[in-house]
RODO-2510 file (C-alpha; in nm, 4 decimals, decimal comma):
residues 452
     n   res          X          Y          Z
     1     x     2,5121    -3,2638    -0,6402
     2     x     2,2130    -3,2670    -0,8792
     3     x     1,9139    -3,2043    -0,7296
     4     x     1,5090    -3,3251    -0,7767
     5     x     1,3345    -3,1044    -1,0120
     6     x     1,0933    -2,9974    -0,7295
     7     x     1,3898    -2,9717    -0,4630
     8     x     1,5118    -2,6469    -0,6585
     9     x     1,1423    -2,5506    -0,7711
    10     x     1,1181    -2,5139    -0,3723
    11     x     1,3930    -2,2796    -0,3561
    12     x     1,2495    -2,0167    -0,6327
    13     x     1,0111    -1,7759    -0,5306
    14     x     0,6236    -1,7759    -0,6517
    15     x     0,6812    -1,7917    -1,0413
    16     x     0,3303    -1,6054    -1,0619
    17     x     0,5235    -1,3234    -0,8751
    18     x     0,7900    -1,3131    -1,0738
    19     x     0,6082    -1,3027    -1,4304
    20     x     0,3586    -1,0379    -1,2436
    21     x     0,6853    -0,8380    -1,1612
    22     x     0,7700    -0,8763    -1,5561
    23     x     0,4106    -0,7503    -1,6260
    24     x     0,4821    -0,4691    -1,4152
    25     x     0,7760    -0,3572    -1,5988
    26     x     0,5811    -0,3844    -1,8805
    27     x     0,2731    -0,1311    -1,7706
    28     x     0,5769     0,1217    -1,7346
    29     x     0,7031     0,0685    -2,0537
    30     x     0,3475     0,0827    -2,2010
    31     x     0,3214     0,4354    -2,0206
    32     x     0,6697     0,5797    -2,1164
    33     x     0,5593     0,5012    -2,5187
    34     x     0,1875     0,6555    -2,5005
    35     x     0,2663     0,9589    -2,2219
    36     x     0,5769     1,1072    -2,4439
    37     x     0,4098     1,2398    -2,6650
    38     x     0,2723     1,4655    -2,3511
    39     x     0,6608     1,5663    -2,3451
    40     x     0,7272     1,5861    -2,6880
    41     x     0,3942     1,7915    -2,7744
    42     x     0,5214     2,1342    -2,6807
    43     x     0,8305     2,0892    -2,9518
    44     x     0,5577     1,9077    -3,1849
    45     x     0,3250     2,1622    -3,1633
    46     x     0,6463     2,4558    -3,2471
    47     x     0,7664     2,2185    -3,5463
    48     x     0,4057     2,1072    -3,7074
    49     x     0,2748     2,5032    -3,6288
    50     x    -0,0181     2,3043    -3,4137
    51     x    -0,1721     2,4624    -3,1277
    52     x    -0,3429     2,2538    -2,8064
    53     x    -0,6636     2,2144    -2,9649
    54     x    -0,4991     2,0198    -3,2566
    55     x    -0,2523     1,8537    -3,0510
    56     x    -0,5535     1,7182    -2,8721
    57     x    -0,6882     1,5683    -3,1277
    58     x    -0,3519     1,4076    -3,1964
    59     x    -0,3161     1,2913    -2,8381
    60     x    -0,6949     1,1523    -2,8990
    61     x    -0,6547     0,9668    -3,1580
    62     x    -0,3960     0,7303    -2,9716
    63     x    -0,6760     0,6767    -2,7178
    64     x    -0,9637     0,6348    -2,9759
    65     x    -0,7751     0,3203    -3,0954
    66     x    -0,6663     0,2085    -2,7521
    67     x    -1,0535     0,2165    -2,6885
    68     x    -1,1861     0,0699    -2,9852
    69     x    -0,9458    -0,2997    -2,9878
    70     x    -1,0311    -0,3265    -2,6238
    71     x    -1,2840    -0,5446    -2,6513
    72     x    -1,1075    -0,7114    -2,9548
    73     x    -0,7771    -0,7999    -2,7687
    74     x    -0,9542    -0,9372    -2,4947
    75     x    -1,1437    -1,1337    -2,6562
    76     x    -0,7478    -1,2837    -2,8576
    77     x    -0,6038    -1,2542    -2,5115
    78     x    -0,8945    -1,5358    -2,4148
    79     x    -0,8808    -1,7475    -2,6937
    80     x    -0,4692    -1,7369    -2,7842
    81     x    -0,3873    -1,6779    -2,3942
    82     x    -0,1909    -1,3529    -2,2532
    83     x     0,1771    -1,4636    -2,3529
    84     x     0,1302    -1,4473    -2,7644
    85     x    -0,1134    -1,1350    -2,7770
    86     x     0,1184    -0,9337    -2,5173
    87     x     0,4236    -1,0503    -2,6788
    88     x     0,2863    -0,9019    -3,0490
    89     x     0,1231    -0,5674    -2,9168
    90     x     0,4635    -0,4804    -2,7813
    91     x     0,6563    -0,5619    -3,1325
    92     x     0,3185    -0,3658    -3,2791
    93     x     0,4099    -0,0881    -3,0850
    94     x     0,7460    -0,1038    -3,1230
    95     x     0,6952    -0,0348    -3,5153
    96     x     0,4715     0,2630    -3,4411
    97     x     0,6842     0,4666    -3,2087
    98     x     0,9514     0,4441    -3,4720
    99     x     0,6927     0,5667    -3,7465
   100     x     0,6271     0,8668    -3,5489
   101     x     1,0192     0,9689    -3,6178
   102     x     0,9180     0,9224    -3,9709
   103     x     0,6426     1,1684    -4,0239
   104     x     0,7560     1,5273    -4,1461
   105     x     0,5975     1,8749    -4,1426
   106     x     0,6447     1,8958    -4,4807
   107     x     0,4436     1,6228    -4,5941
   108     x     0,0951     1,7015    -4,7159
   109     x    -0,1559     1,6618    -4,4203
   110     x     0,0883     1,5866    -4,1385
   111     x    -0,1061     1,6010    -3,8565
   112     x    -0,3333     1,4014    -3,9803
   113     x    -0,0635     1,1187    -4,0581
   114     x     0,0333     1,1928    -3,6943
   115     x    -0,3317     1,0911    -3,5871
   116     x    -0,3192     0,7781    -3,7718
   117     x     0,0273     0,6577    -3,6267
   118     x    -0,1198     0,7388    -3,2629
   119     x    -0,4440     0,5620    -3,3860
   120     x    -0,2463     0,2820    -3,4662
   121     x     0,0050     0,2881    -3,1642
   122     x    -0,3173     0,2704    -2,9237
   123     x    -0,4166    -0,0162    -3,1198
   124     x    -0,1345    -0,2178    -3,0242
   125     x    -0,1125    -0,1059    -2,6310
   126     x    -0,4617    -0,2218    -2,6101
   127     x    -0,3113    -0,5723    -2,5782
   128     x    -0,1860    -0,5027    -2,2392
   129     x    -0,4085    -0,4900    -1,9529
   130     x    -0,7015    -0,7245    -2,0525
   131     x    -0,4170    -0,9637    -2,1329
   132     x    -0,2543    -0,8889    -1,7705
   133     x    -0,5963    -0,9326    -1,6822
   134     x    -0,6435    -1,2577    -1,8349
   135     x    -0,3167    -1,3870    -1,6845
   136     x    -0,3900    -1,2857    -1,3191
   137     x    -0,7505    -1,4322    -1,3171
   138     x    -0,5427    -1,7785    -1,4608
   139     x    -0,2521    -1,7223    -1,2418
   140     x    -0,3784    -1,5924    -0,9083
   141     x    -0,5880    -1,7382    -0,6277
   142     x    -0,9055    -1,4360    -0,5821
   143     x    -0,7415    -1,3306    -0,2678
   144     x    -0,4080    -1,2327    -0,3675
   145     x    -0,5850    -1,0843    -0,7138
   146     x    -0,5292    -0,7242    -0,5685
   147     x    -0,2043    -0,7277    -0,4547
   148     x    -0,0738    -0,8739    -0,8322
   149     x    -0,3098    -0,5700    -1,0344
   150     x    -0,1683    -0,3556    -0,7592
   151     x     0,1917    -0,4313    -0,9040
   152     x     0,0721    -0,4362    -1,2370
   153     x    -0,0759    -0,1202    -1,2173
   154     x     0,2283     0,0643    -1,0261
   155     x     0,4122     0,0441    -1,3380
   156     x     0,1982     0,3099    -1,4362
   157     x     0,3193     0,5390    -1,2022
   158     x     0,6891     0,4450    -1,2647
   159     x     0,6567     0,4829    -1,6291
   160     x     0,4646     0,7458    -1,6800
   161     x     0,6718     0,9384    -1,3909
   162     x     0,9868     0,8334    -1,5168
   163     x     0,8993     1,0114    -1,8293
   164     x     0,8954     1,3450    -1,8024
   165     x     1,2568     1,3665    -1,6812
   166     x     1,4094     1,1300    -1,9218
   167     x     1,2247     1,2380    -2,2164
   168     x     1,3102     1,6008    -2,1494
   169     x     1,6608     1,4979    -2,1029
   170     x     1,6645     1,2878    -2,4658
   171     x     1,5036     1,5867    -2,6110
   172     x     1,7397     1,8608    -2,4784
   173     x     2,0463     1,6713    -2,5743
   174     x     1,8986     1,5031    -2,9193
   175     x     1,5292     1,5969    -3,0239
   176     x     1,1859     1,4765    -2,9919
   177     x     1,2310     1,2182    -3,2560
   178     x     1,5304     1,0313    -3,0587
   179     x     1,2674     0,9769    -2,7568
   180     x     1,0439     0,7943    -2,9341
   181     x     1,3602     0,5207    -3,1248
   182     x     1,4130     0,5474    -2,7037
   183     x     1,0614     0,3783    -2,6307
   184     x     1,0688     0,1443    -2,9364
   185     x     1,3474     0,0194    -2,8304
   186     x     1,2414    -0,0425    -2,4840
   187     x     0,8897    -0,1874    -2,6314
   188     x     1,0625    -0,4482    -2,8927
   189     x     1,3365    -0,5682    -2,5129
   190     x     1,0476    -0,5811    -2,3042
   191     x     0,7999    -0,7731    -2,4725
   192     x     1,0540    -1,0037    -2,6427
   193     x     1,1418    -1,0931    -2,2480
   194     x     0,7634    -1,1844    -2,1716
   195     x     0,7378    -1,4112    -2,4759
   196     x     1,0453    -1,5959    -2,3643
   197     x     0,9602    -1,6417    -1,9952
   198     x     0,5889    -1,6062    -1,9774
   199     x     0,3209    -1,8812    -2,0440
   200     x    -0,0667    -1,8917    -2,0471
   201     x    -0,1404    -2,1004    -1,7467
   202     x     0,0829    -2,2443    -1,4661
   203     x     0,0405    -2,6057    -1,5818
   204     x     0,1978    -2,5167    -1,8711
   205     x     0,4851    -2,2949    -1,6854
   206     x     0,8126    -2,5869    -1,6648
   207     x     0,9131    -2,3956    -1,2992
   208     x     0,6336    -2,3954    -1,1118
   209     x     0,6248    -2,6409    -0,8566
   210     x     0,3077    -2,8788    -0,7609
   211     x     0,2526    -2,6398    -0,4269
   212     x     0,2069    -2,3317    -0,6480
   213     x    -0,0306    -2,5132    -0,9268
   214     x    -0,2607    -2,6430    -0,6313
   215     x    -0,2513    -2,3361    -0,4604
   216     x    -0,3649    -2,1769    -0,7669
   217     x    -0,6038    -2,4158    -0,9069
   218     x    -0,8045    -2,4498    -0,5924
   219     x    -0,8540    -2,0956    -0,5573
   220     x    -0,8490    -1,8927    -0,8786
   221     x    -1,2489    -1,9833    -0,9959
   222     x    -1,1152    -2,0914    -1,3797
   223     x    -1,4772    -2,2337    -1,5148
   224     x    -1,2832    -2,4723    -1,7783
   225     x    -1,2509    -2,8092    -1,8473
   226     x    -0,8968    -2,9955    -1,8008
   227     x    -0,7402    -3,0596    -2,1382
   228     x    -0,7620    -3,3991    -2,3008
   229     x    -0,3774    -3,4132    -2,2404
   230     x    -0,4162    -3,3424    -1,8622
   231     x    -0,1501    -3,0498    -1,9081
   232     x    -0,4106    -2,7449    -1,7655
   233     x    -0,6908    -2,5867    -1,8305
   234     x    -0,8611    -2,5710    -2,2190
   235     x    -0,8989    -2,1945    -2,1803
   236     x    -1,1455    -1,9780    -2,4428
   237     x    -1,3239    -2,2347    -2,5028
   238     x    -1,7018    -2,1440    -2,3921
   239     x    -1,9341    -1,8992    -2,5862
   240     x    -1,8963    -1,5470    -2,4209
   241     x    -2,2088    -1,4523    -2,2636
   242     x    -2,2528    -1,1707    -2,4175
   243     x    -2,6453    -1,1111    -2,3294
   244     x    -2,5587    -1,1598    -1,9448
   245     x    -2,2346    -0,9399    -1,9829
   246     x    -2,4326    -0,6380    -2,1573
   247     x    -2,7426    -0,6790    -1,9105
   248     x    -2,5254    -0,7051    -1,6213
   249     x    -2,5854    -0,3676    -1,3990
   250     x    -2,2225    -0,4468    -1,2599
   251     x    -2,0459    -0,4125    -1,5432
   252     x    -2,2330    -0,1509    -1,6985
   253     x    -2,1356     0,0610    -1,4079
   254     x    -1,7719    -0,0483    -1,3448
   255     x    -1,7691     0,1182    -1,7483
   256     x    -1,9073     0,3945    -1,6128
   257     x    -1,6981     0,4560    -1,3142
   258     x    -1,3604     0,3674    -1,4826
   259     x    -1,4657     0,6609    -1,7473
   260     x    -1,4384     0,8657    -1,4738
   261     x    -1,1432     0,7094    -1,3489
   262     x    -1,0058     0,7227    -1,7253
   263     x    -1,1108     1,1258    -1,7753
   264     x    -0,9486     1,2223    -1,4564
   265     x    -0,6254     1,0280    -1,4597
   266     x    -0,5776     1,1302    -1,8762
   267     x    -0,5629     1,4611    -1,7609
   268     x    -0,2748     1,4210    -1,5722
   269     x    -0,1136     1,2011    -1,8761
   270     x    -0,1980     1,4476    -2,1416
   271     x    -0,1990     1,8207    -2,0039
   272     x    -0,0279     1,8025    -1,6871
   273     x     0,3081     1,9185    -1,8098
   274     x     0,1829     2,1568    -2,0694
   275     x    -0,0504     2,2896    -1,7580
   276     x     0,2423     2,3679    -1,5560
   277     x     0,4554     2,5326    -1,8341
   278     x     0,1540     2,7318    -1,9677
   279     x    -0,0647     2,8392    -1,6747
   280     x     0,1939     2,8238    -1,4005
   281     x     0,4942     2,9615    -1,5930
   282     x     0,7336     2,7261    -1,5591
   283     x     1,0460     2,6119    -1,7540
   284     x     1,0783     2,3161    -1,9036
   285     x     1,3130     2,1522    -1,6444
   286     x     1,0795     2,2634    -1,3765
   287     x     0,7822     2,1617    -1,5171
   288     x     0,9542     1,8130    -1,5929
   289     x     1,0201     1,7941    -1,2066
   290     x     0,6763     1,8773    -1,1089
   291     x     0,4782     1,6407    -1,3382
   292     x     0,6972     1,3637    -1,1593
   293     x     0,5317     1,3668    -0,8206
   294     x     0,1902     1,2666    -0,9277
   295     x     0,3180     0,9828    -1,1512
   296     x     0,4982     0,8874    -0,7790
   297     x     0,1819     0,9276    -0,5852
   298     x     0,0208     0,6969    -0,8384
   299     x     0,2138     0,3989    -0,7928
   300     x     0,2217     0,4413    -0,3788
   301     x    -0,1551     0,4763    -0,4203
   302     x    -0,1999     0,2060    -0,6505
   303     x     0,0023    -0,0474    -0,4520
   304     x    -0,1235     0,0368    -0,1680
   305     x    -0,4944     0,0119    -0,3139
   306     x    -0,4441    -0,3226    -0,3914
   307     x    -0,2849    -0,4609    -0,0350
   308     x    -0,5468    -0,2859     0,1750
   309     x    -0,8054    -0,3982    -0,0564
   310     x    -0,7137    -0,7444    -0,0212
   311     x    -0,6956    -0,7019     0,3462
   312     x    -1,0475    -0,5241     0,3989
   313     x    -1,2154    -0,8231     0,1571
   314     x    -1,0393    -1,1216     0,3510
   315     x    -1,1188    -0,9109     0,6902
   316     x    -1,4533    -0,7826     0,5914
   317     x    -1,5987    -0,8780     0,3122
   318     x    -1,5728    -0,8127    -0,0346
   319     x    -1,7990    -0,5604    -0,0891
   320     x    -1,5782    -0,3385     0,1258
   321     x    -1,2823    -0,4196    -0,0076
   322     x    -1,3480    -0,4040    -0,3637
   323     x    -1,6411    -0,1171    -0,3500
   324     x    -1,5901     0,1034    -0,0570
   325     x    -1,2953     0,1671    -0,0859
   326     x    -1,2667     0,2931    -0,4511
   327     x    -1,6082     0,4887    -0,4292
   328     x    -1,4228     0,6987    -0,1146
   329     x    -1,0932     0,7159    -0,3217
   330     x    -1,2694     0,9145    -0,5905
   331     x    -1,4521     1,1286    -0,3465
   332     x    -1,1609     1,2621    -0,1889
   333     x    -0,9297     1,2710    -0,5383
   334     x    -1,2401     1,4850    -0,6539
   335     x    -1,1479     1,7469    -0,3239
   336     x    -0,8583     1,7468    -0,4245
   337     x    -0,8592     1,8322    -0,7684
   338     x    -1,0592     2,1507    -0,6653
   339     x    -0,8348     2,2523    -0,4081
   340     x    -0,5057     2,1956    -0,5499
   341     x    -0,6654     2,4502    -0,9052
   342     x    -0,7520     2,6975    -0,7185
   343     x    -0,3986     2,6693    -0,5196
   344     x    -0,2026     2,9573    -0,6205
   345     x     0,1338     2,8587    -0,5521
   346     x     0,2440     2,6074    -0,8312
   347     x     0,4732     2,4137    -0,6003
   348     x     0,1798     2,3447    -0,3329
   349     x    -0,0956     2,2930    -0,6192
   350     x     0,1501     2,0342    -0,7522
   351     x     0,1578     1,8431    -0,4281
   352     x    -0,2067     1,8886    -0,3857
   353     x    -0,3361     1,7596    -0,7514
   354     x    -0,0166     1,4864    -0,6977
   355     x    -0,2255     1,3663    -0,3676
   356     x    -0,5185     1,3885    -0,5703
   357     x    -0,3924     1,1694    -0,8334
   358     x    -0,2062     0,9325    -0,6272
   359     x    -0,5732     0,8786    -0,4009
   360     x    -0,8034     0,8259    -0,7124
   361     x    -0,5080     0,5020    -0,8065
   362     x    -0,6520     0,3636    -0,5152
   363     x    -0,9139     0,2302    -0,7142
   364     x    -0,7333     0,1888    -1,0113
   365     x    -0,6029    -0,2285    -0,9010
   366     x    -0,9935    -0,2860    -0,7927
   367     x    -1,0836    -0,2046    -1,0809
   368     x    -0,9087    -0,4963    -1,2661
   369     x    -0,9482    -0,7071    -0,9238
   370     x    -1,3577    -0,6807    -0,9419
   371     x    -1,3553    -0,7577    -1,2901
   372     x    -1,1643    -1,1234    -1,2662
   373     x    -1,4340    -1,1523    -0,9516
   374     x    -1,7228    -1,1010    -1,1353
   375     x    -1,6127    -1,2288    -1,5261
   376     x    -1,4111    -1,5322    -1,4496
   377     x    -1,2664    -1,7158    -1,7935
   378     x    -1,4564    -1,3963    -1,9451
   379     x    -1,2698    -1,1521    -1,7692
   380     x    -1,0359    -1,0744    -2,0865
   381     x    -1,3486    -0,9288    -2,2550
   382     x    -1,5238    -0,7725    -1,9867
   383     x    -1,2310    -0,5703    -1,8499
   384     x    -1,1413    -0,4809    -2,2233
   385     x    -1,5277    -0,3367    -2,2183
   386     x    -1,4192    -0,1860    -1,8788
   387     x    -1,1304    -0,0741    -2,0068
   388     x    -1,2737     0,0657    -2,3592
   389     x    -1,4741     0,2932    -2,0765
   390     x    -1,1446     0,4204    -1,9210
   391     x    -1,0139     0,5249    -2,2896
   392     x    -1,3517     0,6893    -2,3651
   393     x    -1,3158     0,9289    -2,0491
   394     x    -0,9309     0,9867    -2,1653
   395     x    -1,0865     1,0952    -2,5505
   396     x    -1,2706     1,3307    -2,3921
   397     x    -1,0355     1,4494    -2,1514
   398     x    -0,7746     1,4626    -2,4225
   399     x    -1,0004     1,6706    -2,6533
   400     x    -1,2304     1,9346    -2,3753
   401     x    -0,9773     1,9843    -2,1757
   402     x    -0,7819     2,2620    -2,3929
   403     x    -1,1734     2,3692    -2,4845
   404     x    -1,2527     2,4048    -2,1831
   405     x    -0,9114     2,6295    -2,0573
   406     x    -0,9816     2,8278    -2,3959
   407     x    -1,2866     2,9388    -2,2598
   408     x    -1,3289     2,9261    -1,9152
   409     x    -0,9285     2,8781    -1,7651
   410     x    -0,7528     2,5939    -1,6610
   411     x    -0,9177     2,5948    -1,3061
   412     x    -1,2665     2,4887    -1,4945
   413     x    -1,0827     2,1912    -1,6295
   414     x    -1,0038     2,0231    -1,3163
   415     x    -1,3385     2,1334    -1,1806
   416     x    -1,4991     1,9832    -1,4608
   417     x    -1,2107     1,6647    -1,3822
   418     x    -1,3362     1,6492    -1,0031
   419     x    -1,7179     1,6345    -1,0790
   420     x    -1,6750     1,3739    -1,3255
   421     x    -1,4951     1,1920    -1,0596
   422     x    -1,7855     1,2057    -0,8121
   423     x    -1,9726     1,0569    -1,0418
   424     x    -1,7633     0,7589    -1,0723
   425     x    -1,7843     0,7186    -0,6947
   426     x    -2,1572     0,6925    -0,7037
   427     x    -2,1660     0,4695    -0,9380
   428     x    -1,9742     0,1928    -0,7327
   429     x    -2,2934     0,1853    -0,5249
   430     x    -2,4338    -0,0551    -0,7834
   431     x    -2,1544    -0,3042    -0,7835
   432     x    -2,2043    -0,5835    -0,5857
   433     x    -1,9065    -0,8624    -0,6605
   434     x    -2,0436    -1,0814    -0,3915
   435     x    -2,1828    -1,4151    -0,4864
   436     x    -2,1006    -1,3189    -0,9157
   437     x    -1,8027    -1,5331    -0,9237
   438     x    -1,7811    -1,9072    -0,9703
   439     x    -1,6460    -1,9656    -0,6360
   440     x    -2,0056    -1,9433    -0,4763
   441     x    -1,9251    -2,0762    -0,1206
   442     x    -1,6313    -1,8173    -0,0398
   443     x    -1,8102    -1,5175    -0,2097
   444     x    -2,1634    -1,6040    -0,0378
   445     x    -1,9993    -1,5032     0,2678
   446     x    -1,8957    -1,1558     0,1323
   447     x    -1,4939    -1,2973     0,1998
   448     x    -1,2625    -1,4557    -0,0749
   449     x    -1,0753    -1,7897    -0,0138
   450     x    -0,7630    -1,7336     0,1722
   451     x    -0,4295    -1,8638     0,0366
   452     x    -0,1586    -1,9949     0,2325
***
């Protein structure tokens, strides 16, 4: 029986859930290629005769690069739309994971080749959340924007917690080399997938249905033109503001707050494992196992972040759901942090700084959501100017916190973690996403358009 196209689009679920799912997978792969190196460093540091201050500056260099194409990649992810620029960032990073195999001890100035091929690794994984960005500000109505970061964002979690256990176990059978052919392998699959199935805007997607494209279109506050051939919307068209974006007290302290954000979250991506093999004593295996849980807690935190966010803004209004509740989430992570390093057990600081780390990812889905609220078609550059923030805090997390153990112990560094968070939640008291966004008549009211 052959059936009307839309008969059997009916039957499929939300194609903007589906590709979201696919962007999901490929936050964890994102995570498993830039946090094994936190693995990896301990058997790195033996074979390049580095200690943690130099490995720092190896792990920085990753996020110096990261930081500096933000901007730069959002700006591509605008103008050539989310499926190209995510599709070559992940072949781009598939190249540099293998060149990290490639790079001996023996060759003059090693570490400093390492820097460079972390440099240039960040580089290519800054294509990947202001292009997720871009998509879900083109793909989602404002009220579901939460939920879909949310699922972006808890592939985070599930990378970066899957990869303590399977990069120990590559490492322990193989060596530290094999774990890194591991992740470009996984980086060339994954983004070879979104090129084939992904495209820029649902008008331009063959399987979704008229429901979804209305649904979408009525509610997603794209300020573009239709295209002359009526297919969707002409997207990076329009000069970027960049006056209003730099004067903008919003965004300045979103940057702000997400380098808090970024500083305390690195130092669970960069340190954690060498933190609880160093200063609480344990094995490799065991230290593998602990560095899990707060990788776990992350993506519970972050999903959940992102449904009661959307909840408290459709409820409430938006200035709950999107402020509120990230400014309290990096209050109490900022506890948290102080109690679980001054914990002396190492399994009950583990579950403590876990908590703390899966409570701060709260925030980490508003984030992105406030920034497609408040930036519209822009949003590619202003959450890569968000995100270049977030890197900036992981630099300096990447680099002090060794300096800062040296000198004054490893407690000091998540004290120095915790108040850096508390910034970050004070600075949420000058964003104000209500009324910023295109869609004037739902934000007025403090509560975004509700989709059905």
């Amino acid at each position: 029986m052959n059936l009307k196209p839309d008969h059997w689009r009916r039957s499929l679920p939300p194609i903007r859930y589906l590709l979201v799912l696919w962007l999901f997978v490929l936050s964890a792969v994102a995570y498993l290629d830039r946090t094994n190196i936190s693995i990896a460093g301990i058997h790195i540091g033996r074979e390049f005769a580095a200690d943690n201050v130099h490995l720092g500056r190896v792990f920085s260099a990753f996020l110096i690069g990261y930081a500096v194409f933000q901007v730069p990649v959002g700006l591509l992810a605008r103008r050539l739309g989310p499926r190209v620029i995510l599709g070559l960032g992940f072949a781009w990073c598939s190249v540099f994971a293998v060149l990290m195999t490639l790079v001996s001890p023996t060759m003059r100035g090693a570490l400093l080749i390492l820097g460079l091929v972390r440099f240039g690794l960040g580089a290519g994984e800054a294509a990947m959340y202001p292009s997720a960005s871009q998509f879900v500000e083109r793909w989602f109505p404002v009220s579901e924007r939460g939920k879909a970061n949310g699922l972006i964002f808890a592939g985070i979690g599930i990378g970066a917690g899957l990869t303590p256990p399977l990069v120990t176990a590559i490492i322990l059978r193989y060596e530290w080399r094999a774990a890194f052919w591991f992740s470009a392998l996984a980086c060339a699959v994954a983004g070879l997938v979104w090129y084939l199935a992904a495209r820029d805007t649902p008008e331009e997607h063959p399987l979704v249905g008229n429901a979804e494209k209305t649904l979408i279109a009525q509610n997603r506050n794209l300020r573009t033109s239709p295209s002359p051939s009526g297919g969707g919307a002409l997207c990076g068209k329009t000069a970027v503001p960049w006056a209003k974006i730099f004067g903008s007290k919003a965004v300045l302290a979103l940057t702000a707050s997400y380098f808090a954000f970024g500083y305390v979250v690195w130092l669970f991506y960069t340190w954690f494992y060498i933190y609880m093999a160093q200063a609480r004593g344990l094995n490799l295996k065991a230290s593998a196992f602990f560095t899990m849980w707060p990788f776990i807690a992350m993506t519970i935190g972050c999903l959940g972040g992102g449904v009661l966010s959307d909840w408290l803004a459709t409820r409430f209004s938006l200035r709950i759901g999107r402020c509120l509740l990230p400014a309290l989430s990096m209050a109490v992570a900022a506890v948290l942090l102080v109690i679980g390093s001054e914990t002396r057990s190492p399994a009950a600081a583990a579950v403590i700084l876990a908590c703390s780390a899966g409570v701060i990812f709260i925030a980490q889905s508003i984030f992105w959501a406030v920034t497609a609220d408040i930036a519209g078609e822009h949003v590619g550059v202003v959450s890569g100017l968000m995100n270049m923030g977030g890197q900036a805090g992981g630099v300096c997390t990447a680099s002090l916190t060794p300096l800062i153990a040296s000198h004054f112990g490893w407690e000091m560094s998540f004290v120095a973690a915790a108040s850096i968070a508390a910034l970050g939640a004070v600075a949420w008291i000058l964003i104000n996403p209500i009324g910023m966004s295109a869609n004037s008549d739902a934000n007025s009211r403090g509560r975004p358009p509700v989709s059905s």
